[in-house]
N, C-alpha and C positions, 0 to 999 in steps of 0.2 A: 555630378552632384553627390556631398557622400549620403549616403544612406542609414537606416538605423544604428547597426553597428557602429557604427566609425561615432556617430549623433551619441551614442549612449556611453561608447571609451573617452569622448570629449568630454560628458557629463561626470563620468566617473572620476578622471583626472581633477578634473575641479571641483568636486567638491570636495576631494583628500585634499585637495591645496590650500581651499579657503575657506570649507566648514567649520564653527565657531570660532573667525577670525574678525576681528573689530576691523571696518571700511575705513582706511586713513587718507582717501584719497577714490574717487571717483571721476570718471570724466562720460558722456554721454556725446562723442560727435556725430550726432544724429539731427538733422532740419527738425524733426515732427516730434523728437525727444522733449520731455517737459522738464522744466528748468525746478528739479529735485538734487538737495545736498543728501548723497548716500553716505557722507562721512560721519562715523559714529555709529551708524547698524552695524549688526553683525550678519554674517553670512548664516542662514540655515539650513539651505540645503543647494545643491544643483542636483537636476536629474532631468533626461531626455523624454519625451514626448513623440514618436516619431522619430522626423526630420527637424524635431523643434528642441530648444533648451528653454528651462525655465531654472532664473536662478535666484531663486527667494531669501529676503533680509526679514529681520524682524522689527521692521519698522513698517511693515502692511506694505509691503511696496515688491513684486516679482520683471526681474529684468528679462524679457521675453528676446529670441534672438532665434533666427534660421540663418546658416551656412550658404544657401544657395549653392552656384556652379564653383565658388572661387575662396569664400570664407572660412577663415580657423580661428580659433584661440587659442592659444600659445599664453602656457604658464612661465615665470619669469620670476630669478631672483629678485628681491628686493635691491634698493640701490642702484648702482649702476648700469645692470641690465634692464631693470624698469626706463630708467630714464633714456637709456639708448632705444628701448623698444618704443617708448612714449614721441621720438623724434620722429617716425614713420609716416608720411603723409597718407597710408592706407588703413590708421587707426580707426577705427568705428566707435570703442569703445574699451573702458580701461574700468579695474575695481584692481586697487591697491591696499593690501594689509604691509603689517610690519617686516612679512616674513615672504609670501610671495604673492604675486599682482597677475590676474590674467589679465590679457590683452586680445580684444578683437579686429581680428584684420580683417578687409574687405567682407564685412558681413552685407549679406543680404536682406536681411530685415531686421528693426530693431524697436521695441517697444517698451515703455515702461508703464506697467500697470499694477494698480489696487489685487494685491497676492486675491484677494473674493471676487475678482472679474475677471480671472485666468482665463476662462471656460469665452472670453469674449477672442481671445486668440486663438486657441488651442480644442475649445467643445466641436468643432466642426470634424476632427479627427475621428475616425474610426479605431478599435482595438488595435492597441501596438503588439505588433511581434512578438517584440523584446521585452513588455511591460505586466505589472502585473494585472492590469485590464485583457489581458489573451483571452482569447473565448473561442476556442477552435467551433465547439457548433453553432455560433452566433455568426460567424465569417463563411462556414462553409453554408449556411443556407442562404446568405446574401450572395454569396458566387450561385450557387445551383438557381436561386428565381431568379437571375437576371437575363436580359435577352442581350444583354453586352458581350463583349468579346472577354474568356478568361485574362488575357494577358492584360486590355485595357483597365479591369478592378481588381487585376494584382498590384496597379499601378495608381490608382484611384485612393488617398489618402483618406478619403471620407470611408471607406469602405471597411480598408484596414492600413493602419500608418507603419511608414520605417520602409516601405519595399522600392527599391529603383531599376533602373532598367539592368544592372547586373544581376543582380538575385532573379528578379522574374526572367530574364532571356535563361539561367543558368537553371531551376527549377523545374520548370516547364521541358527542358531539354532533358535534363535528369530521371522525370517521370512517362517523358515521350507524348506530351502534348503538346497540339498544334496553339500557338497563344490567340488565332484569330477563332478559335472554337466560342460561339456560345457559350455561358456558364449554365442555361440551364441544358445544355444538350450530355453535362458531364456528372459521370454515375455518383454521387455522394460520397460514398466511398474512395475515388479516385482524388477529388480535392481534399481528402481529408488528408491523403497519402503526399498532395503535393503541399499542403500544408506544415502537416508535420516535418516535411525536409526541409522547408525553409525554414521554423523556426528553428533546428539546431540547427542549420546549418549555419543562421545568422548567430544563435549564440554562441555556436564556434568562435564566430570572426569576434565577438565582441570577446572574448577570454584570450584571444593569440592576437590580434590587431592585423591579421591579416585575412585579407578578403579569397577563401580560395574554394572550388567547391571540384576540385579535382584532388585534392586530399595534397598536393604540390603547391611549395613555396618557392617554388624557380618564378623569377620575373620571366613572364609569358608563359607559364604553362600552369597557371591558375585558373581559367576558367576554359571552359569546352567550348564556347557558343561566342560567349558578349567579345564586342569588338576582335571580331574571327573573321568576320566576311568575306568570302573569294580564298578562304583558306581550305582544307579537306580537312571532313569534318575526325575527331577524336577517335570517333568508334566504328564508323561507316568508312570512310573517305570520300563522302560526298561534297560538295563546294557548300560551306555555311554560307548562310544570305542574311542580309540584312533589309529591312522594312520600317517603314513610319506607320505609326499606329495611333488612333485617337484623333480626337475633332481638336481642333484651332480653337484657344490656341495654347492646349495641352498634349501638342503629338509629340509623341517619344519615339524614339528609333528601340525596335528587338530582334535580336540575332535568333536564327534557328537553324537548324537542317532539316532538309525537306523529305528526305527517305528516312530518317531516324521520327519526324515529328507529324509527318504525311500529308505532306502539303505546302506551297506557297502561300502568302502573305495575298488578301486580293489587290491588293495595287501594285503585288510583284507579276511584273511582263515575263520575268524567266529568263532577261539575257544576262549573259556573264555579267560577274562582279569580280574586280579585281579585287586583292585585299586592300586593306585598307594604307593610306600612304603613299601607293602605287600610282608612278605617275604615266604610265605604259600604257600604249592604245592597245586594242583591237582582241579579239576572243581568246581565251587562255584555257588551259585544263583538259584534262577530257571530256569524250561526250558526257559521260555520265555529269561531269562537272560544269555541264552547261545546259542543263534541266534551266 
């Protein structure tokens, strides 16, 4: 699922493309969408929320939209690549000006509402990341009172919005906490330090569009931890493992290493994990690497 970054270079793209551009053309293929002509507003803004887009007209009306596991938008000349993109039977959603038209593929949620009932989509969200609602001591006292697991309300949008299971398995591993830790067993200090790495580290990715927290733009050596499992780990060479995390039916899979982060997952048993892909039986690695 992309995460804030990727949520907020989406939002940024768009609204260079289609901020104070007159709607010549709208389409909403959405069942629960409400049978609204956007043709004749203008665009006033897009900008991310999270993992959420809101992209507001000035005719009171905000077209609300989550990516989920598989959704983009894809800006698109006018003309003939509009109309070729508009042929896609995985369109969701379309806003056409004279000049360029985003297009929604496979989006995962779609709403149109009254721009003053945003807060009915989107109030549930906790401080974004990437936003100017950040509040680093408003997030780090809701991690420190909680009896939850860090990594579970690094994960937890209500909490604080934009994080997904790559930032939080890579953070966590960066700062050398175990993600199944307590928040309030961890020193104030120490969240604040895992906090501040993820927010640049997220506005890294969102100014280079790439997601990397090993300072490395090689495909596959981008990240230390997330989808590593049964690999040896970056800094140790211990076997990264992987775990489900969270109640049903928000459980997320995070990557850790056990000698770098001190500890297993409790629903990890400890037997070998092959990497990922792997379609190989039976025990791999050394011992150390079958902790």
């Amino acid at each position: 699922m992309p995460e804030g970054d990727t949520v907020h270079r989406t939002a940024d793209r768009l609204h260079r493309a289609l901020a104070g551009r007159v709607v010549e053309h709208a389409e909403l293929r959405w069942p629960s969408a409400p049978d609204v002509d956007l043709a004749g507003s203008r665009t006033i803004e897009v900008l991310a929320r999270g993992k959420h887009l809101l992209h507001r007209f000035d005719a009171g009306s905000t077209l609300h939209t989550h990516l989920r596991m598989e959704g983009q938008w894809r800006v698109e000349h006018a003309g003939p690549d509009t109309r070729r993109a508009l042929r896609r039977p995985d369109v969701r959603a379309a806003v056409v000006t004279d000049t360029w038209s985003a297009v929604g593929l496979r989006l995962g949620m779609l709403d149109l509402v009254p721009t003053a009932r945003e807060h009915e989509v989107v109030g549930h969200l906790g401080p974004d990341v990437l936003g100017p609602d950040w509040d680093l001591e408003l997030v780090t006292g809701r991690l420190t009172a909680s009896e939850r697991f860090v990594g579970d309300l690094l994960l937890d949008q209500r909490v604080l919005a934009g994080v997904g299971t790559f930032w939080a398995s890579e953070v966590l591993f960066l700062e050398r906490v175990l993600p199944w830790t307590p928040g309030r067993d961890l020193d104030p200090g120490r969240v604040r330090r895992v906090l501040d790495r993820l927010h640049a580290l997220m506005a890294l990715a969102r100014r280079t569009g790439w997601q990397s927290s090993t300072g490395v733009q090689r495909n596959g050596e981008e990240a230390y931890v997330h989808a590593r499992s049964g690999r040896p780990c970056r800094r140790c060479g211990d076997t990264v493992r992987v775990a489900v995390t969270g109640a049903a039916p928000r459980e997320r899979t995070l990557f850790t290493c056990p000698t770098c982060q001190g500890g297993l997952a409790p629903t990890d048993d400890g037997r070998p994990q092959r990497p990922l892909g792997s379609r190989g039986r039976g025990r791999t690695g050394t011992a150390a690497e079958r902790r």
